[in-house]
N, C-alpha and C positions, 0 to 999 in steps of 0.2 A: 551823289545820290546815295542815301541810304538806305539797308534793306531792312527792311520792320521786324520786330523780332518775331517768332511763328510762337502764337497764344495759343496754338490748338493745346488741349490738355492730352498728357500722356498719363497713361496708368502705369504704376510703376508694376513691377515683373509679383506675379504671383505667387506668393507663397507657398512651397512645396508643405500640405499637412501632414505629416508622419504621424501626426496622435491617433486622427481618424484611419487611417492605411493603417497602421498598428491592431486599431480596434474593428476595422473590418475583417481584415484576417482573422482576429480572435474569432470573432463571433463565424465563420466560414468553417475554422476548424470543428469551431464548437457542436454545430450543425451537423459537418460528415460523420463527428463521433456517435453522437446523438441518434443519425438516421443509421449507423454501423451496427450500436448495439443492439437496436431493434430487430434488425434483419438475422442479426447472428443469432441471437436466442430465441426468431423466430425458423429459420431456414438451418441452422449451424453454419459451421465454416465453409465446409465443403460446397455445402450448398448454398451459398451466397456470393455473389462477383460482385468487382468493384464495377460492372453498370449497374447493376439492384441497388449500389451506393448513393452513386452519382446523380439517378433517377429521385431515387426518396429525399436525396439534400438537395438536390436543383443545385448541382452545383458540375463544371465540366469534369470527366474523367481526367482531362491530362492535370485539373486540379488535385486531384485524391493522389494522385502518381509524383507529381511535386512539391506534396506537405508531406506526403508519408513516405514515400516509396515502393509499395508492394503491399500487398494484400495481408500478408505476416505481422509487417511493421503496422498498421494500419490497426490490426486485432490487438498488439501490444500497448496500442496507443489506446485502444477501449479499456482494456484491464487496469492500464494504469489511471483512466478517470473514472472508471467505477472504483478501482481502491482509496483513493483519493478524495472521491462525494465529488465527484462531476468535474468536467472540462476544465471550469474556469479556475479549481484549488487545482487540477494536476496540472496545471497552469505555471503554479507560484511554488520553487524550491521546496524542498520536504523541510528545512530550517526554518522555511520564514512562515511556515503554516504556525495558525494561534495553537494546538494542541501540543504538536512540538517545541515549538520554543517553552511552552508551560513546562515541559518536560525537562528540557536543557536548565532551565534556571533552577527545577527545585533542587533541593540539599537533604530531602529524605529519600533513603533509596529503597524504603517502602512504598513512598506516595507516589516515584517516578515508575514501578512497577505497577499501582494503582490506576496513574495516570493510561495507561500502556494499554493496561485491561481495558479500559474503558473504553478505547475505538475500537475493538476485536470482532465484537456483535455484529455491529454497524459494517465492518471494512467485510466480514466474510458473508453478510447478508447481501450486500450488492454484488460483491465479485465472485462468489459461489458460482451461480448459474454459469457464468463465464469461463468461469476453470474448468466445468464440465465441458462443455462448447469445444473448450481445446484439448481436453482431453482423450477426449473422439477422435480431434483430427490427429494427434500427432502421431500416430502412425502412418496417417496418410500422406504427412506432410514434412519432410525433414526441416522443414525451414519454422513448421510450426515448434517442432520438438526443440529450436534454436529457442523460441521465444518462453517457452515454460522453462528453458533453463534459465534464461534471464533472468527473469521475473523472481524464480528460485534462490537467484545469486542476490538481486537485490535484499531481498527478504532477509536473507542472511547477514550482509552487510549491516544493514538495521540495525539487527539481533546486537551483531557483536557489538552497536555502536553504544547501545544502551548498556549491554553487560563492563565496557570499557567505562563508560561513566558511572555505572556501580562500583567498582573497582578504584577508581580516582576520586569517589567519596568516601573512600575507605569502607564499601558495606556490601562486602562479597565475601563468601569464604574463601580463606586464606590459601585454600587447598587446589580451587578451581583455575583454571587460567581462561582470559578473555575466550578465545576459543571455545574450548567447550562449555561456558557458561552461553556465551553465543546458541551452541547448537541445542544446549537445553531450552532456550528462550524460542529458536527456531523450530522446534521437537512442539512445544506443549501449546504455542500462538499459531499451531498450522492448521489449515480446513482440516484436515485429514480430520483431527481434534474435534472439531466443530462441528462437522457430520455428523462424528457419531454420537456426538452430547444432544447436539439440536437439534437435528434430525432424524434419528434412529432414537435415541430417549427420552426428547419430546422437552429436554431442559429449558427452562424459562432464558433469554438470552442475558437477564441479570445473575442467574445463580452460572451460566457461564461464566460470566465475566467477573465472578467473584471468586469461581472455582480457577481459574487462571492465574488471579492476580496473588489466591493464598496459595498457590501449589509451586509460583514462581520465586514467592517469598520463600518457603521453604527449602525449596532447592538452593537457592541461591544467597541468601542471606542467613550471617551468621546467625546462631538461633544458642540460646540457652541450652546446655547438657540436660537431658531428660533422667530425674534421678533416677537409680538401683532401686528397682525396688526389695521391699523389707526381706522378701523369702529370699533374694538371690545374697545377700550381705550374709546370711547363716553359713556358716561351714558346711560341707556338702553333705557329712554325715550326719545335720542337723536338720535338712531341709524335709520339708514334708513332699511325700510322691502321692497326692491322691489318685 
């Protein structure tokens, strides 16, 4: 006797999706950012908890506690996608962003200081209000005063990374080193700056961003000797004293 073969049909095993799990998380993160920054520039730090979070994203607290880790981390992670132009670019490496890498490839190191100026408006227009926000708190909060050091340190890194590839295109003065070409860059691209051109004098954020990119050139890029002029080339007991 033979036994029939079993024709039922089996489904073979499911396919686990990672593209969609990848893209659901995005977009959850992208959310608690989103309902984060609201509430902090609406309530500040102090005054905002991660349930005023959780509520506004529809999303659970031990979720916010698990992407970010604490309330500090959490406002770090807003700053960085307001500096960034939103969630999904501070998303993606600061190298692989289109404005950076336009950066990295060029070979003038006027236009890569050009290039530079030209997000400055934009980065300290959305991340201003924010900085404020923590600037409040970090008295309050030692853990907040951790994250504006971060965020300080990054900024710097930056600096130096672009003063280094001025440098290695041969179009830096000869006299500066990475370092403080760095801190020059980090000095004249700061809110601090920005404040008080565009908010306190009312600067158009184009003549900002013009007034940055030729004050970086000059500092930092070799520049042509500015002649003698004619009175000072006289011998001294020739010169006129009017």
């Amino acid at each position: 006797m033979s036994i029939p073969p079993n024709r039922r049909h089996v489904k073979p095993p499911r396919r686990y999706d990672s593209t969609r799990r990848r893209a659901q998380a995005a977009q959850t993160r992208q959310d608690i950012l989103q309902a984060a920054q609201l509430l902090f520039l609406e309530g500040g730090y102090t005054g905002t908890t991660i349930n005023d979070i959780s509520a506004a994203a529809r999303v659970a607290v031990e979720t916010i506690y698990r992407g970010f880790g604490g309330k500090a981390a959490l406002f770090k992670g807003v700053m960085e996608a307001a500096i960034a132009g939103g969630a999904a670019r501070a998303a993606i490496p600061p190298e692989e962003r289109p404005v950076v890498r336009a950066m990295i490839a060029e070979k003038n190191p006027r236009r890569v200081l050009e290039l530079h100026a030209a997000t400055q408006p934009g980065i300290h227009a959305r991340a201003g209000p924010l900085y404020r926000v923590l600037m409040e708190a970090v008295a309050a909060d030692p853990e907040v005063a951790d994250v504006w050091n971060q965020l300080e340190a990054q900024r710097l890194t930056g600096m130096r990374r672009i003063a280094e590839q001025l440098k290695n295109l041969g179009g830096m003065r000869p006299e500066l080193s990475v370092e403080e070409a760095g801190d020059i860059l980090w000095t004249v691209n700061s809110l601090a700056v920005y404040h008080l051109l565009v908010l306190q004098r009312a600067w158009s954020p184009e003549r900002y961003r013009d007034w940055i990119a030729s004050t970086n050139a000059r500092a930092l890029l070799p520049g042509r000797k500015r002649p003698i002029p004619p009175s000072d080339r006289l011998p001294i007991h020739e010169r006129r004293h009017d």
